[in-house]
ZAMARGU-4260 file (C-alpha; in steps of 0.2 Angstrom, whole numbers, plus 5000, padded with zeros to 4 digits):
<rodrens>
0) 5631/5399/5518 | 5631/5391/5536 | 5629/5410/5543 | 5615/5420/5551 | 5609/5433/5536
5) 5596/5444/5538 | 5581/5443/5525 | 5590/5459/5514 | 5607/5451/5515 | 5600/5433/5508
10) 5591/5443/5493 | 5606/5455/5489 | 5618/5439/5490 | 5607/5426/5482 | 5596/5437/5469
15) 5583/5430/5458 | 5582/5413/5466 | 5573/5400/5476 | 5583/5397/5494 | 5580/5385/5507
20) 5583/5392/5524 | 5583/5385/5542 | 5585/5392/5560 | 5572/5406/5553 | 5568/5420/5565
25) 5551/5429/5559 | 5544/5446/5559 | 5527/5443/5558 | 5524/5430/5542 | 5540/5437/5534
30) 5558/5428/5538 | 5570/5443/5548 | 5583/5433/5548 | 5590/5414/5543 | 5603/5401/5539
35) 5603/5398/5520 | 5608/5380/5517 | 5603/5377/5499 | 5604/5389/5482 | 5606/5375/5471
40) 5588/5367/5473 | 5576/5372/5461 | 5557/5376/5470 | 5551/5360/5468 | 5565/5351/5473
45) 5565/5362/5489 | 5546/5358/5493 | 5548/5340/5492 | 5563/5340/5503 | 5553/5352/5514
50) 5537/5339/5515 | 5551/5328/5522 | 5562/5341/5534 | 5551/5352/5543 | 5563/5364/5550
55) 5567/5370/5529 | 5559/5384/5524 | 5559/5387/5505 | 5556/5406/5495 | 5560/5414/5480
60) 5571/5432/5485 | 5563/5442/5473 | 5546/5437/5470 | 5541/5453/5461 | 5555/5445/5446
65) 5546/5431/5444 | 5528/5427/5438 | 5522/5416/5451 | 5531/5414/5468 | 5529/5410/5485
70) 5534/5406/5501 | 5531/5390/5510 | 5527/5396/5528 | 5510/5387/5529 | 5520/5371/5528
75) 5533/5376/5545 | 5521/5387/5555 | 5522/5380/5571
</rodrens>
């Protein structure tokens, strides 16, 4: 962590989980590339600490592994 990953490297390193990224470089609505700062948050936790720290940007890796995911990018689109 603390390293620029591109969005394939953060889902090959942290698989099947919910991340909360700064610094996030987009392609479009999708993340190119980012800092990862937390793996250890579940999706809740990292939305309400995204409410509060608007430069966190919170997803799920592998969202087809999972029955309901999403990304938060209507909460940091500037």
């Amino acid at each position: 962590m603390g390293k620029r990953m591109t969005w394939k490297e953060i889902a090959e390193t942290y698989p099947d989980q919910w991340v909360g990224l700064t610094d996030v470089e987009r392609e479009g609505a999708s993340v190119r590339s980012a800092v990862v700062k937390y793996t250890d948050k579940s999706g809740d936790e990292l939305i309400g600490m995204q409410i509060k720290d608007r430069n966190l940007y919170s997803t799920y890796t592998t969202p087809d592994n999972v029955p309901f995911a999403f990304s938060n990018w209507a909460v940091n689109s500037k």
